[in-house]
C-alpha positions in Angstrom: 38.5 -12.5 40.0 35.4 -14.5 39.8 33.8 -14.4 36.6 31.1 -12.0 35.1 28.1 -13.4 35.0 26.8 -14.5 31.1 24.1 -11.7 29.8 20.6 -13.3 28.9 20.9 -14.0 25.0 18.9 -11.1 22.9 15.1 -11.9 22.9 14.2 -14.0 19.4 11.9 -11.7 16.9 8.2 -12.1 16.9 7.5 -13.4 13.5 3.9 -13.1 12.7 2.6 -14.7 9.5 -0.9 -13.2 8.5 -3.0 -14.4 5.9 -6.0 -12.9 4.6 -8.5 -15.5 2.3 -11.7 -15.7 1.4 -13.2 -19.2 -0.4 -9.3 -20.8 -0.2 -10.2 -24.4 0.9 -8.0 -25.8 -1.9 -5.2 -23.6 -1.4 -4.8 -22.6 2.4 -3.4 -25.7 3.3 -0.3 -25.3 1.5 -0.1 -21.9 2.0 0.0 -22.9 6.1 2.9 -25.7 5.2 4.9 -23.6 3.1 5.0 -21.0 5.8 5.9 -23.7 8.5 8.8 -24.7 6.4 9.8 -22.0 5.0 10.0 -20.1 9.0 9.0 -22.7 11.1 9.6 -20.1 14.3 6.7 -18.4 13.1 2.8 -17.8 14.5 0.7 -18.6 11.8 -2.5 -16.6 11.6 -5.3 -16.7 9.0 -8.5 -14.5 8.7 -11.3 -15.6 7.2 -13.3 -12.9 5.3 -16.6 -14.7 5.7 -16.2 -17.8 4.0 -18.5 -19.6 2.4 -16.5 -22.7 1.8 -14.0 -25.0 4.6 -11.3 -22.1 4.6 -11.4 -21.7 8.3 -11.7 -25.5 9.1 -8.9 -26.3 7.4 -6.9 -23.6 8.1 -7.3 -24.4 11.8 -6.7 -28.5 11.1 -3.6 -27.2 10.0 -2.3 -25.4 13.5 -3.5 -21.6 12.2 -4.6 -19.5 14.7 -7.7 -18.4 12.5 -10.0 -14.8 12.8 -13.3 -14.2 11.3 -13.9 -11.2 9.5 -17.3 -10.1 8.9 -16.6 -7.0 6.6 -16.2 -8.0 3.0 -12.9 -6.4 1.1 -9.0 -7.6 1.9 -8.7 -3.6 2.9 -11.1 -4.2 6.2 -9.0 -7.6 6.5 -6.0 -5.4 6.7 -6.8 -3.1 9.0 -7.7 -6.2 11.7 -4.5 -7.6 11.3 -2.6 -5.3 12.4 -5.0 -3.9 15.2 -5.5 -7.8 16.4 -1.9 -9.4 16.1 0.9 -8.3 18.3 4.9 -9.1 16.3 7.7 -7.3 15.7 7.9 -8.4 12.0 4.2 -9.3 10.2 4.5 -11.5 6.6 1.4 -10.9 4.9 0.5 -12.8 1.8 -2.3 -13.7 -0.2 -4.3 -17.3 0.8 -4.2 -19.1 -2.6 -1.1 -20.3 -3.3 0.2 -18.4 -5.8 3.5 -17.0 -4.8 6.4 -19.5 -3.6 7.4 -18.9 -0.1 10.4 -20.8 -0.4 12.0 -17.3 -0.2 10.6 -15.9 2.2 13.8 -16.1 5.0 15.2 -14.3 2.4 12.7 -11.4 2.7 12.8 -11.3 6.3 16.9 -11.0 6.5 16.7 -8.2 4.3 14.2 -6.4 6.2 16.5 -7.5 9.6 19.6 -6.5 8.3 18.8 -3.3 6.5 16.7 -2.2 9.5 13.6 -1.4 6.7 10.0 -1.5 7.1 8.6 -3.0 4.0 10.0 -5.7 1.8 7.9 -6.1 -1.3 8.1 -9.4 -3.7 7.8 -8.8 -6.9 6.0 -11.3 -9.2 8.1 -13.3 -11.5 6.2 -15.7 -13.3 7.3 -18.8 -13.7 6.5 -20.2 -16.9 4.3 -22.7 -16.8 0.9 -21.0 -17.5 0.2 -17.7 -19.6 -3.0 -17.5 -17.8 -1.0 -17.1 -14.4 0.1 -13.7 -14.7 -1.8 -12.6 -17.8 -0.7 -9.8 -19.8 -3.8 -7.3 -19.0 -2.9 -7.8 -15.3 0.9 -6.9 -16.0 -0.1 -4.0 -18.2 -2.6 -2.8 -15.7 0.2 -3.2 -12.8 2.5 -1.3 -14.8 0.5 1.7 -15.6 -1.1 1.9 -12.0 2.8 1.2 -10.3 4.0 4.4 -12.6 1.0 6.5 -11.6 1.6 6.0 -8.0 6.2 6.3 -8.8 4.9 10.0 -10.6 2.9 11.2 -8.1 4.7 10.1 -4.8 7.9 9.0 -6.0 9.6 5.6 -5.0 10.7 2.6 -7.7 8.2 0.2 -7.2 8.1 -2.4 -10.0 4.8 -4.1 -8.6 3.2 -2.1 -6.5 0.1 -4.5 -6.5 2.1 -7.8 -5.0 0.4 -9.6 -2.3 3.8 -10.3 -0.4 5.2 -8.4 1.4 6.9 -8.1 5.2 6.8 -5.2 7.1 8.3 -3.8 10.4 6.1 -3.3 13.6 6.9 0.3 13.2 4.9 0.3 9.9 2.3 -2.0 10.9 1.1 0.3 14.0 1.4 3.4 12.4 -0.5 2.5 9.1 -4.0 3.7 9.3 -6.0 1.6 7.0 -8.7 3.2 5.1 -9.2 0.9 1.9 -11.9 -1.8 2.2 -11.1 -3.6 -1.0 -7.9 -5.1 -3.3 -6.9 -1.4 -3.6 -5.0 -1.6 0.3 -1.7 -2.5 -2.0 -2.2 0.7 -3.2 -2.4 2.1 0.3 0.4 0.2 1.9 2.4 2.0 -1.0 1.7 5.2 -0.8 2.0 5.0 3.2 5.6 3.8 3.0 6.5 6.6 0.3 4.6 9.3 1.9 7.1 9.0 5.2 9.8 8.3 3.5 10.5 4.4 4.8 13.2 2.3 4.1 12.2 -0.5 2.2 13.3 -3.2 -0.6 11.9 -4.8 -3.4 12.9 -8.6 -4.0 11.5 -11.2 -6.9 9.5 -14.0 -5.8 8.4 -16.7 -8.0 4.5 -16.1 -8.9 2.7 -19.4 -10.1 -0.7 -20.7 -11.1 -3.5 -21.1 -8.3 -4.3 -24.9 -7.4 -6.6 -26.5 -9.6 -10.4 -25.7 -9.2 -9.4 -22.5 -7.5 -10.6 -19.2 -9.0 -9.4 -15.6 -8.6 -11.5 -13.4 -6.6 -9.6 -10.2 -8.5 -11.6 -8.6 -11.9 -9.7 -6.4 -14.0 -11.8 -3.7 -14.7 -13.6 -3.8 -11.7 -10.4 -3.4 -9.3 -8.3 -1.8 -11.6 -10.8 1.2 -11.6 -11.4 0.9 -7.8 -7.2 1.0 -7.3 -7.5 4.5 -10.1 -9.7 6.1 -7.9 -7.8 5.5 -4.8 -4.7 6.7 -6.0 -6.9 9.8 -7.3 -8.1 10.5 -4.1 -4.6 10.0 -2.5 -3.3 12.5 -4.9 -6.2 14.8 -3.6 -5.3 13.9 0.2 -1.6 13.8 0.1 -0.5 16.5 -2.7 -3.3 19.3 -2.6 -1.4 21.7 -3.8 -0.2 20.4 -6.8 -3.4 19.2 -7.3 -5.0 22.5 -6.8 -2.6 24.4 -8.3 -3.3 22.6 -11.5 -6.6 23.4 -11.8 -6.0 27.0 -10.7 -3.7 27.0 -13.9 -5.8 25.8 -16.2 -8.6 28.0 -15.2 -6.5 31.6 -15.4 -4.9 30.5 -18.8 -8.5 29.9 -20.1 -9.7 33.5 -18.5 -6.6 34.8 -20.0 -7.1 33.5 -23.4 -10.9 34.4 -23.1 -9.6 38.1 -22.1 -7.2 38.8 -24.7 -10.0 40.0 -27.5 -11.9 41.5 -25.0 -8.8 43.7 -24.1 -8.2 44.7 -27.6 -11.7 45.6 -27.8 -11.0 47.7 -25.1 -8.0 49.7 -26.4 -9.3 50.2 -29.8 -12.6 51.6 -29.1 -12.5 52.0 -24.9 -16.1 50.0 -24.8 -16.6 46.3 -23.3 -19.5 45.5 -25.8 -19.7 41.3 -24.5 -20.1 42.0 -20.7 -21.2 38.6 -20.1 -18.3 37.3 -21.2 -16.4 40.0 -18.9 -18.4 38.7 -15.9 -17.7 35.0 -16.5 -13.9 35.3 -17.1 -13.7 37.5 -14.1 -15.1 34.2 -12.2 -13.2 32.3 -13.7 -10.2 34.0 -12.6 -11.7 34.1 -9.3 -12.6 30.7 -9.1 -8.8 30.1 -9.8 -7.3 32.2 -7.2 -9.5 30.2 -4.7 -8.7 26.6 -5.8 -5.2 28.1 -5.4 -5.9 29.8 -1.6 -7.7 26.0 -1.0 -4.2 23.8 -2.1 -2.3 26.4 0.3 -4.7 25.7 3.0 -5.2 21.8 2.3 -1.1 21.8 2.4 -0.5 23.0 6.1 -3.3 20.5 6.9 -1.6 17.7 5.0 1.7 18.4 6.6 0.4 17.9 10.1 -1.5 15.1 9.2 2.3 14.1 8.4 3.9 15.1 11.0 1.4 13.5 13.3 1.6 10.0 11.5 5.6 10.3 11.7 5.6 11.1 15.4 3.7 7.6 15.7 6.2 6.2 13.7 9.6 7.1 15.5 7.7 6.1 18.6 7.9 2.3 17.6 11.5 1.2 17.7 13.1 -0.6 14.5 13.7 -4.0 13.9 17.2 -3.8 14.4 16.5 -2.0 18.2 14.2 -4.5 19.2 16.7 -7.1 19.0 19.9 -5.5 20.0 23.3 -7.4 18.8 25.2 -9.5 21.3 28.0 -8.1 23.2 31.2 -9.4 22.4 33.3 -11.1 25.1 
């Protein structure tokens, strides 16, 4: 019998390496080698969030494909990288140099051979500088990374890391709102809120190339991250969030209407009717937060269900390169 014919070998993965900077002249160049030896199969692609230095030069010197940006805030650069570049697995990672990418095969094999859809590195510092990963950023990380476990569940240890891989399936169904350093925050709670497989790995996390400067402030961000995962908590758990205050507000017209009730019984008069009036709002006022979380939920769940259907219409990593048959 004459022999089968061989089948075509599986189609290679997309690897698409996207790097978001702004003012990296000193550090992009490295970044760009690192990436070519550390996955030398991949397409390299830098955007430039309005630069005022050689970022995009260089960037392109070194083989990058490079975008400009116009909007200020890593959130808006975000949300054109996944709407512009087309892979089936997308390594994002801060532009400065900070974290080794030495690793980073390592990242994508997990996210290959678990079939996940986010690998996160977690910062390990290395030693050399105690300004590198200094302790107000660690404690800030911390208390922000267990807000965000609390509210949405998940075991994050750094939810704020600027590496991280992701599956096609999450990068086309993520929609993007954050315009700033809070998008880690996003990314997060996106991968939590439907319930995606994903990994956490340490990375080594060092000191940014002399002359360099970070573009993070502490109190600044830190407070801008707060408020987005206070409005995420309003967004994504309204009735707990609701419900909360529509406790609070019948145990204080309770509490208010215990003397007025004793009043009551022992002499059948409601002398303080003011007071009668406003804890009778106040118990109304709670029985409509409550009505508003109940509400707010069935819209929450279909604003679910619709982001999952997008979801399971992207196939996974491990469907998009299906195994060779065996002869």
């Amino acid at each position: 019998m004459p022999a089968s014919p061989a089948r075509p070998a599986p189609p290679a993965l997309r690897i698409a390496a996207v790097i978001p900077c702004y003012n990296e002249a000193l550090a992009i160049a490295q970044v760009v080698a690192e990436f070519r030896a550390a996955l030398p199969e991949a397409e390299i692609h830098v955007f430039d969030n309005a630069s005022t230095d050689d970022t995009a030069a260089i960037a392109r010197a070194c083989g990058a494909q490079v975008t400009y940006v116009a909007l200020a805030g890593k959130g808006n650069v975000a949300r054109r990288m996944f709407a512009d570049v087309e892979a089936d697995i997308y390594v994002m990672v801060d532009g400065d140099a900070t974290y080794d990418l030495g690793d980073l095969r390592r990242l994508v094999d997990t996210l290959i051979d678990g079939n996940l859809d986010m690998v996160v590195g977690s910062r390990q510092d290395d030693g050399h500088d105690t300004q590198t990963y200094r302790a107000g950023h660690r404690f800030g990380n911390r208390l922000l990374t267990g807000a965000v476990a609390a509210l949405f569940g998940g075991r994050l240890t750094d939810m704020l890391s600027g590496l991280r891989v992701f599956s096609r399936r999450y990068a086309k169904s993520f929609p993007a709102v954050s315009k700033g350093f809070e998008i880690e925050t996003e990314l997060t709670v996106h991968a939590l809120e439907l319930r995606m497989p994903f990994a956490e790995l340490p990375v080594r996390y060092r000191a940014r190339p002399e002359g360099s400067h970070s573009k993070l402030s502490t109190y600044r961000d830190g407070w801008r991250i707060l408020k987005t995962i206070c409005k995420l908590f309003v967004s994504e758990r309204p009735l707990l969030f609701f419900s909360a205050i529509a406790a609070v507000l019948t145990l204080g017209s309770i509490v208010g209407a215990v003397p007025l009730g004793v009043t009551y019984l022992e002499t059948g008069l409601v002398p303080r009717l003011p007071t009668a009036v406003l804890l009778t709002g106040t118990m109304l006022s709670a029985m409509l937060a409550f009505v508003c979380g109940i509400v707010l939920h069935t819209v929450t769940i279909g604003r679910q269900e619709a982001k999952r259907l997008r979801y399971l219409a992207i196939p996974g990593v491990r469907h998009l390169r299906p195994p060779t048959p065996q002869r």
